[in-house]
C-alpha positions as CSV (number, residue, x, y, z in Angstrom):
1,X,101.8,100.8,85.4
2,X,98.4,100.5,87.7
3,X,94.9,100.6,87.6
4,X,95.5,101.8,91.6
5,X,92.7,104.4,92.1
6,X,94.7,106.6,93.6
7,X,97.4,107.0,90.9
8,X,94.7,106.7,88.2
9,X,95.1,110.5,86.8
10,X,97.9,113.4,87.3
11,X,96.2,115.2,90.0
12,X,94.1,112.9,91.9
13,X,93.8,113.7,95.9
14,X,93.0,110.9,98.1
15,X,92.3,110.8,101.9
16,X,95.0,109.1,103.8
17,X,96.0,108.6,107.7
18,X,99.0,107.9,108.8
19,X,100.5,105.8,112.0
20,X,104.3,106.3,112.9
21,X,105.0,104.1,115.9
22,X,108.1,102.6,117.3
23,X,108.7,98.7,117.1
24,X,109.7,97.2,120.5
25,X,108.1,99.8,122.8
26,X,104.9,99.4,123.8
27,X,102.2,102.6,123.1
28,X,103.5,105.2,125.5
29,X,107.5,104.5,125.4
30,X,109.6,107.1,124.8
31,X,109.9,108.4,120.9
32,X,113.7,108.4,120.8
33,X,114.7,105.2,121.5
34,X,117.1,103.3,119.1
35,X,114.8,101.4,117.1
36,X,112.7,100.9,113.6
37,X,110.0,103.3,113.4
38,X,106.4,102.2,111.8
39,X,105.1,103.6,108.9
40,X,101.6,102.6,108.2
41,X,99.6,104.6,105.8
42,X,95.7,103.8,104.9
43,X,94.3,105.0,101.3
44,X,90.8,105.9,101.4
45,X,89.8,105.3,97.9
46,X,86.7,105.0,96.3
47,X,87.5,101.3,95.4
48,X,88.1,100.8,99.4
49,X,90.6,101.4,101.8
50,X,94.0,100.4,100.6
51,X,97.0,99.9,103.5
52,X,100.4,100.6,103.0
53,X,102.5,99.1,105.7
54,X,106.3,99.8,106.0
55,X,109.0,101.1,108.3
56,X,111.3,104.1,108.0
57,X,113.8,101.6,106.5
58,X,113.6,100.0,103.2
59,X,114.7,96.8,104.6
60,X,113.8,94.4,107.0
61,X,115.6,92.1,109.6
62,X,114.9,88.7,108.7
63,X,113.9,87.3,104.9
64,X,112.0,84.5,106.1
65,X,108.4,85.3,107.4
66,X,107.9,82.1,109.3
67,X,111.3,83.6,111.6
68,X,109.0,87.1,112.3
69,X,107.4,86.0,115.2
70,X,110.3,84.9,117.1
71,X,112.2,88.2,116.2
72,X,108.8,90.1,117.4
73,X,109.7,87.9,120.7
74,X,113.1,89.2,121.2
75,X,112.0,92.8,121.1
76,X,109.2,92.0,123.7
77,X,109.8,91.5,127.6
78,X,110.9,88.4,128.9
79,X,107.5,86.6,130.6
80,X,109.2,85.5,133.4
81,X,111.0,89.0,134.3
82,X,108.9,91.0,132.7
83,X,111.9,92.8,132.1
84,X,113.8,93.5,128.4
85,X,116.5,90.5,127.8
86,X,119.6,91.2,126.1
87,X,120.5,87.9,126.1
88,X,117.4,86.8,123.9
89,X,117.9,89.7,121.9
90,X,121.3,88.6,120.8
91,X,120.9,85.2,120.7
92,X,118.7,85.7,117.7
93,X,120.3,88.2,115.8
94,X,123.9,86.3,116.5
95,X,122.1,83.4,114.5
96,X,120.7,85.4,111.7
97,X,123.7,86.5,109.9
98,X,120.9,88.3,107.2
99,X,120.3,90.5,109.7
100,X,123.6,92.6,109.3
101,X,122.3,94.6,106.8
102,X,119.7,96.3,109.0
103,X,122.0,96.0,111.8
104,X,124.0,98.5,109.8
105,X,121.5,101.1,109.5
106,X,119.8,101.2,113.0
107,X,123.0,101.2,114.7
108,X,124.5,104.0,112.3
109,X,123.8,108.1,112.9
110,X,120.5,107.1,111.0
111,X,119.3,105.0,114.0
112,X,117.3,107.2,116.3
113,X,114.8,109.8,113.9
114,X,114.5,113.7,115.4
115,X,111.0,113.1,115.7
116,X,108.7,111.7,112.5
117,X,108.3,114.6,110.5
118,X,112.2,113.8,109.6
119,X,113.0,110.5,108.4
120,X,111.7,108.6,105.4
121,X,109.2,105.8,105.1
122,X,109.4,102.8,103.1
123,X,107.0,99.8,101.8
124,X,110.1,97.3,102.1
125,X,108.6,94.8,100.5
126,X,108.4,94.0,96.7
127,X,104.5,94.5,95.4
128,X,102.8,93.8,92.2
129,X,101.0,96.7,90.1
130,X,98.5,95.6,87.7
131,X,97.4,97.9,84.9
132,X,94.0,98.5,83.3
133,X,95.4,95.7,80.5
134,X,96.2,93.1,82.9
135,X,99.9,93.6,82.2
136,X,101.6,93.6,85.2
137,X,105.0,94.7,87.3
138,X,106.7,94.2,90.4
139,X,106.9,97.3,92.3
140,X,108.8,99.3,95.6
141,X,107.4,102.4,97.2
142,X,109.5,105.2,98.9
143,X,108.0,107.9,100.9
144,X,110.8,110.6,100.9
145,X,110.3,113.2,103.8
146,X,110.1,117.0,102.2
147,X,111.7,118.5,105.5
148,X,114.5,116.4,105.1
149,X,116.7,113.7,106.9
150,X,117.4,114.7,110.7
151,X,118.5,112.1,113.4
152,X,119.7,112.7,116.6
153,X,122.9,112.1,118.8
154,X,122.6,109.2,121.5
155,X,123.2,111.6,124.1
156,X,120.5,114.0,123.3
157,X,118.0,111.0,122.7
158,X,118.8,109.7,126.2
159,X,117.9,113.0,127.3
160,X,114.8,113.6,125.8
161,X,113.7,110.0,126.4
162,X,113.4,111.2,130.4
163,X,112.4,114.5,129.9
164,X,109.9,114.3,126.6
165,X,109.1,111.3,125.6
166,X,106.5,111.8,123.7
167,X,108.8,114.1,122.2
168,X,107.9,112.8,118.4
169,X,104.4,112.6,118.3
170,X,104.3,116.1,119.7
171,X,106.4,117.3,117.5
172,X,104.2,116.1,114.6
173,X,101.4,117.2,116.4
174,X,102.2,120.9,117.1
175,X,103.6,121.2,113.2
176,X,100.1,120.6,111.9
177,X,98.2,122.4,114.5
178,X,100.3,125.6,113.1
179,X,99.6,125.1,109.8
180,X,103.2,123.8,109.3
181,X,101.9,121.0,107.5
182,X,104.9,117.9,106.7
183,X,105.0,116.1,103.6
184,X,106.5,113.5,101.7
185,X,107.2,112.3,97.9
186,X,106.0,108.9,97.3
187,X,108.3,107.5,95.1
188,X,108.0,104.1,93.6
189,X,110.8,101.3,91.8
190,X,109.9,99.3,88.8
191,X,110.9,95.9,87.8
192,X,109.5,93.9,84.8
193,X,109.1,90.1,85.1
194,X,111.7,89.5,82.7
195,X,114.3,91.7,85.2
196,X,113.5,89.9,87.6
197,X,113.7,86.6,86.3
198,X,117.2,87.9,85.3
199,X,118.6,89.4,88.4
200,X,121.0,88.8,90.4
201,X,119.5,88.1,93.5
202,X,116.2,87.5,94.5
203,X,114.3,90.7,93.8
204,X,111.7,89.8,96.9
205,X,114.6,89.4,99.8
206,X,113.1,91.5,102.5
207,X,117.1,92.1,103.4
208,X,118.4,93.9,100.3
209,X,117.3,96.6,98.2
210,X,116.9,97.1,94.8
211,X,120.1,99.6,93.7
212,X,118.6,103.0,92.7
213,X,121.1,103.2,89.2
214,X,119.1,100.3,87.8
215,X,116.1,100.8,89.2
216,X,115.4,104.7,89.5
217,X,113.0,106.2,91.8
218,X,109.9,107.6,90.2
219,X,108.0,110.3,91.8
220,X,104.1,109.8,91.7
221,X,103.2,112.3,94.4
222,X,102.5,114.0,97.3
223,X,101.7,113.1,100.8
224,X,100.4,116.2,103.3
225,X,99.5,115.4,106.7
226,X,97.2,118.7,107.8
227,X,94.7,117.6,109.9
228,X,95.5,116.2,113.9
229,X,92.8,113.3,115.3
230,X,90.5,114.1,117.6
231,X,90.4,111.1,119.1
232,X,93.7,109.7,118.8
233,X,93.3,106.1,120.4
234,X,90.0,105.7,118.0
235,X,91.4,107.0,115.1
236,X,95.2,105.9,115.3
237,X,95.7,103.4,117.7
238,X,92.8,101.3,116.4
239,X,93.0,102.4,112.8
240,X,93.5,98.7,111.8
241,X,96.0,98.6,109.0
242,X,95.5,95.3,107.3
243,X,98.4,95.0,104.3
244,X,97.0,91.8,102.9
């Protein structure tokens, strides 16, 4: 399906780094809020570095992109009170009715992951793979967490969002640094022009997903994360994921 250099032969090992974040904290709030997680993983290929940015949901809030920066607004603090506003928060997402969808899975058991070593990751958007004939297809990655799904109860994230809130990232940390190493399945979807032409919504709405009977998950191979960063603000915070 891709010329991709890193799915160009059945055993190929690529460098990759990973960022998991949270969306409307800033760096340092606590890792068991109720909110989207980031998922950003960079490819270091020999073609060049290849990002893959998603979220730990395969879907997204709004469909169009020119509305992102005023939902990135509601999830930041108010200028004025410097304070979060529930009232802008709602205000937007009462407007969106496209937003339900999402809504649905952040506010379900799924909402808060038990740290990032447990929850999926997703590229949410539809892509384009182009093989070494020029034919080309659209495309939907899936990064399916090996340790499996575990989320946690409100009560016990309020908890460790006061006591541990770095609770997450130390989590991940202390796995690797034991040799415990995590790792996920990357999975992709495939849809032919023609299919999409053909289907019955549009295949690239950020809001829906593409139903797994028609369009079957494909495994293509393994993610391990077993090395820590030294430097974590140089070699996380500022890794610079650029999807375009």
């Amino acid at each position: 399906y891709t010329k991709l250099a890193p799915f160009s032969e059945i055993g190929k090992k690529t460098p990759i780094a990973v960022r998991f974040s949270t969306v409307a904290g800033e760096s340092g709030s606590a890792d068991t809020v109720r909110d989207v997680r980031g998922f950003g993983v960079k490819f270091y290929t020999e073609e060049g570095n290849w990002d893959l940015v998603g979220n730990n949901t395969p879907i997204f809030f709004v469909r169009d992109p020119l509305m992102f920066p005023s939902f990135i607004h509601t999830q930041k603090r108010n200028p004025e009170t410097h304070l979060r506003d529930a009232n802008v928060f709602w205000d937007f997402f009462g407007l969106r009715p496209e937003i339900t969808h999402q809504f649905m899975i952040l506010f379900s058991d799924r909402g808060i992951p038990d740290g990032h070593r447990h929850m999926n990751g997703y590229g949410s958007h539809a892509y384009k793979f182009i093989n070494r004939n020029g034919g080309a297809v659209y495309c939907k990655f899936h990064w399916i967490t090996n340790q499996g799904i575990r989320n946690l109860p409100s009560e016990k994230a309020a908890i460790l969002a006061s006591s541990n809130p770095d609770y997450g990232i130390e989590d991940l940390y202390n796995s690797i640094k034991k040799g415990s190493y995590p790792s996920w399945t990357l999975k992709v979807q495939i849809m032919t022009f023609e299919q999409a032409e053909h289907f019955k919504f549009n295949p690239f709405d950020l809001t829906k997903v593409w139903p797994h009977g028609e369009y079957p998950l494909i495994p293509v191979g393994q993610m391990v994360l077993n090395r820590n960063a030294r430097n974590y603000f140089a070699e996380v915070e500022q890794m610079a994921m650029s999807p375009a």
